[in-house]
N, C-alpha and C positions, 0 to 999 in steps of 0.2 A: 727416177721420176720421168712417167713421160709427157710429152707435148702436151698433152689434155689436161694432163697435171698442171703443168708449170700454167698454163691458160686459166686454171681457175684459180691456182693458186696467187695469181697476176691483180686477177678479177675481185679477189676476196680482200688483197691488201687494197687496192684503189677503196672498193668500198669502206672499210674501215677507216682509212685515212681521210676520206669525207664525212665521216661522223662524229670525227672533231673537230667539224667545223659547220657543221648545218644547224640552225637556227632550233633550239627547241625550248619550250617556257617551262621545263621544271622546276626553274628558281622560282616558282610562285608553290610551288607543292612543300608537304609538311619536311621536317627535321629529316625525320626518318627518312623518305621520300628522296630530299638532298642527297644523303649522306652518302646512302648506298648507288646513286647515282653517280655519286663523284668516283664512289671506291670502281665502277666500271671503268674507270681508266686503266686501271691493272690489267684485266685481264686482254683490253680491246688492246693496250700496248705489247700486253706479254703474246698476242697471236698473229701482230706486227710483226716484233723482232723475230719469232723462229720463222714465221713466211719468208724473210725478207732471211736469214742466214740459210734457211733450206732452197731458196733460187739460188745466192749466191754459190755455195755447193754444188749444185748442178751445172752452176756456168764454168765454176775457176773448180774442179774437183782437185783433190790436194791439200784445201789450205782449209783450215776452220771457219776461217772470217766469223767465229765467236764473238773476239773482241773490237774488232774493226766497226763493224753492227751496230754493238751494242753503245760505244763513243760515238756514233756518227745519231743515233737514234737519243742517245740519250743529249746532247746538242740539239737536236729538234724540237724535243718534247718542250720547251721554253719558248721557242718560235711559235711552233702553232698554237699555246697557250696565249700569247701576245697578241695572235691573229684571229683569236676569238672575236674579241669586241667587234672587228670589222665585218662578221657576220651575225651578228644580233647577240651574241651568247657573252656569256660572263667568265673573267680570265681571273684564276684564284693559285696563290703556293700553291693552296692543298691539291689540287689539279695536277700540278708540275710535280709535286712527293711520287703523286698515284703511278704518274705517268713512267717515271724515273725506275719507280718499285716496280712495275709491269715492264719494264727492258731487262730489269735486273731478272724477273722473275722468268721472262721469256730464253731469257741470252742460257742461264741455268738450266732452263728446261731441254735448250736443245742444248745441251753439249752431249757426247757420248755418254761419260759418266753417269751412273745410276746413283749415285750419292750427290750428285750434283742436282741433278732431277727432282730428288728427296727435298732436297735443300729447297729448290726455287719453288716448289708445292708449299712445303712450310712456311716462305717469307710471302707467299699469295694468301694463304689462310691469317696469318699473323696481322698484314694490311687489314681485314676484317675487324680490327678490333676494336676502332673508333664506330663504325655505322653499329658494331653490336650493341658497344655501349650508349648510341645513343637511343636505339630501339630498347634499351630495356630503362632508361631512365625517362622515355614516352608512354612504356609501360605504365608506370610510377606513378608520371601526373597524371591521369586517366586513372587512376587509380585512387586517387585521391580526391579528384572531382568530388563535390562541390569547390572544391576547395582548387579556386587556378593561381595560387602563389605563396608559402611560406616564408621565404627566403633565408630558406634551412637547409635545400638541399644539396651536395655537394658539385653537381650539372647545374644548379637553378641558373648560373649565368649563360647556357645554352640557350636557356629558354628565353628570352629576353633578346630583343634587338638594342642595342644602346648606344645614343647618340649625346657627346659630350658629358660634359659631368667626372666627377671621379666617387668610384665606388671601389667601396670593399665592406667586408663581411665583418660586422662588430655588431653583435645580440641581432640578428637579421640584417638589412643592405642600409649602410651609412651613405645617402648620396650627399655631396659637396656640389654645390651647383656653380657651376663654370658661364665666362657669359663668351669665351672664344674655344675655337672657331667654329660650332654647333651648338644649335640649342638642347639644352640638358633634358631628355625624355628615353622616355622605356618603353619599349613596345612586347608585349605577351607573343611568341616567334606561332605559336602552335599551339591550341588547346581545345578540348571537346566544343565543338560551334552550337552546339543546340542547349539555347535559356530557356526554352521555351515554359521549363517548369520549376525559375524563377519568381521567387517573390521579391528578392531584396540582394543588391551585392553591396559589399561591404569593404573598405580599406580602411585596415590600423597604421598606423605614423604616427611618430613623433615629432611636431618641429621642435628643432634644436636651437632655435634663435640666432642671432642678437632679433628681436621682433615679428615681425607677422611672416609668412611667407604665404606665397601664392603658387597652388597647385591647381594644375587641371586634369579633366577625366576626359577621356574619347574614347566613345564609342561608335563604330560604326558596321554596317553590313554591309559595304560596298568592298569590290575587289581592288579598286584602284583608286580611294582616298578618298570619297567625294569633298564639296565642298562644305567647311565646318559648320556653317549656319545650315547646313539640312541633313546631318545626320546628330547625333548628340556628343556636344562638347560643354563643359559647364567647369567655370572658375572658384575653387575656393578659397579665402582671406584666411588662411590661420595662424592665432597667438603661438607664444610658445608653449608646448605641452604635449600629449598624450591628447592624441584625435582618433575616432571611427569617422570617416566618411561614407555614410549611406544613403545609396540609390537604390528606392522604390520600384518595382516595375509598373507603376502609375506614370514616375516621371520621368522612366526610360522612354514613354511612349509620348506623353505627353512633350516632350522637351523638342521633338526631331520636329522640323519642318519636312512639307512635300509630304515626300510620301512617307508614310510609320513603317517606326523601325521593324525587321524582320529577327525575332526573337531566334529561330531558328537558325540561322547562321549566319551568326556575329564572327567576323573577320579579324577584328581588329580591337584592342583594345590597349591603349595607353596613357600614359602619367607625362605629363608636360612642367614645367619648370619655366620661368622667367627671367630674361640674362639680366634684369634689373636688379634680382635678389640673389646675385653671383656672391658667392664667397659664403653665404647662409648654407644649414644642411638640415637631410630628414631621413629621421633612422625609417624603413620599410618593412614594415612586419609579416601583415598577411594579406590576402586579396582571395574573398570567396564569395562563394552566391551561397543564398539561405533564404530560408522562408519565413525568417524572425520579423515580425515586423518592429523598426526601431525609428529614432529620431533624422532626420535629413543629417544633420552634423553633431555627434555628441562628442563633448570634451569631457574625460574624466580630471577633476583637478579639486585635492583639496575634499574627497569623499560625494565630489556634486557630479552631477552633468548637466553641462551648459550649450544650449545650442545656438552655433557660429552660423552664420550665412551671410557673410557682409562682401563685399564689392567697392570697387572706390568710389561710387557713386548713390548708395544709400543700402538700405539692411537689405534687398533682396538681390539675388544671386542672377546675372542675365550676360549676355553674349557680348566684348566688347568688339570694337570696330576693328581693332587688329590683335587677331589670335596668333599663337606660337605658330610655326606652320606646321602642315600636318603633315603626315613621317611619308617618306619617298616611297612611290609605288615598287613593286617586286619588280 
């Protein structure tokens, strides 16, 4: 290697080793978007360690420094994951896996061995398996569009942000609502953003009882939460039973203060829960847009449908002075 070499080869680790650390917002970008993001730890670690075992080579020729490298790097890779936060970015395991996988995979790469090589190519392609899988179960929901939630599918808790509560999978998602240490809500993580051709979306649930439980709806188009009286948030009072919850695109529009809502690209959409009806639960069925036009709240019970809209303040539905809070920006 010569001098010119070794210089850029100097050159290329600094830059790399500052790109785990420079400020970037892709934690605001889709599933996909993350994943495959994260899995570049692999490869920015695995052209670390052979840069960083092919100088040592050319300083100390003689000795492998394979494994010396690869311990000293793989000891790092947790440090500069800790000293994320202190540059804007966000510090995650799955980060420190990537990173750990990208020494092992680099350290393999360079050893002489061509079976070794084989190997550390195989354990980089293999790493792949999570960002593939979640691009092909993004596929899926986009696929399925109208339709943004069954909670049938075997990813569906991917797709979800969730905040307190205990869930699990019994005839669709059984939430237990929790009143510590976060309030019990579910945020949609990523889904097709244009309603624009919207008539009606729809939520099926069950409350489970013992009594009424109270859920709420948020929607919004802002990137960064706005505040809940001026985008659309709306509480509903339900018995126990078998409920549809449906929103109009009348009262999608009509509901938002300031400025109206931007049909075209809805942000955010979640189910909020109240830590006063801790220990109550609601089985989660489906969540779709459709063009049906139906009732604001129908209960099937008993061969009727009945429709709910009550508030603890009289039969119509309106915004109380202190809402759940609304889910923490990216």
């Amino acid at each position: 290697m010569t001098g010119s070499h070794l210089r850029r080869t100097f050159i290329a680790l600094v830059a790399l080793t500052l790109a785990l650390l420079v400020p970037l917002p892709f934690r605001a970008g889709s599933r996909v978007a993350i994943a495959w993001w994260d899995f570049t730890h692999v490869p920015v670690m695995a052209a670390i360690a052979i840069g960083v075992i092919c100088l040592m080579r050319h300083h100390r020729p003689g000795h492998t420094w394979t494994l010396p490298v690869a311990l000293v790097l793989a000891l790092l890779v947790p440090v500069f994951e800790c000293a994320q936060p202190l540059f804007g970015r966000d510090a995650a395991w799955a980060d420190v896996a990537y990173g750990w996988i990208g020494v092992l995979v680099g350290a393999w790469f360079a050893a002489p061995s061509t079976r070794m090589r084989i190997a550390g190519i195989a354990l980089g392609a293999a790493a792949t398996v999570i960002p593939v899988i979640i691009t092909l179960d993004m596929a899926d929901q986009r696929a399925r569009f109208p339709v943004l939630s069954r909670f049938d599918a075997p990813l569906e808790a991917w797709r979800w942000r969730i905040t307190g509560g205990h869930i699990r999978r019994d005839d669709g998602w059984k939430v237990v609502i929790t009143e510590q240490p976060e309030f019990t809500a579910l945020f949609l993580r990523d889904f097709p953003r244009d309603w624009s051709a919207m008539d009606r979306l729809s939520l099926r649930l069950d409350a489970l009882g013992p009594g009424p439980v109270a859920v709420w709806i948020r929607i919004d188009d802002g990137r960064h939460a706005p505040k809940y009286h001026e985008r659309f948030q709306r509480r509903y009072l339900l018995p126990p039973g078998p409920h549809t919850i449906s929103i109009s695109r009348e009262e999608l529009l009509d509901e938002v203060r300031g400025v109206p809502l931007n049909l075209k690209r809805i942000r955010e959409f979640g189910i909020f829960f109240e830590q006063r009806d801790a220990g109550r639960a609601v089985r989660l069925r489906s969540v779709e847009l459709n063009p049906a036009a139906r009732r604001s709240i129908s209960a099937e019970s008993a061969g009727r449908s009945l429709v709910f809209a009550l508030s603890d303040h009289g039969p119509l539905i309106g915004t109380p002075k202190q809402p759940p809070p609304t889910s923490p920006s990216d």
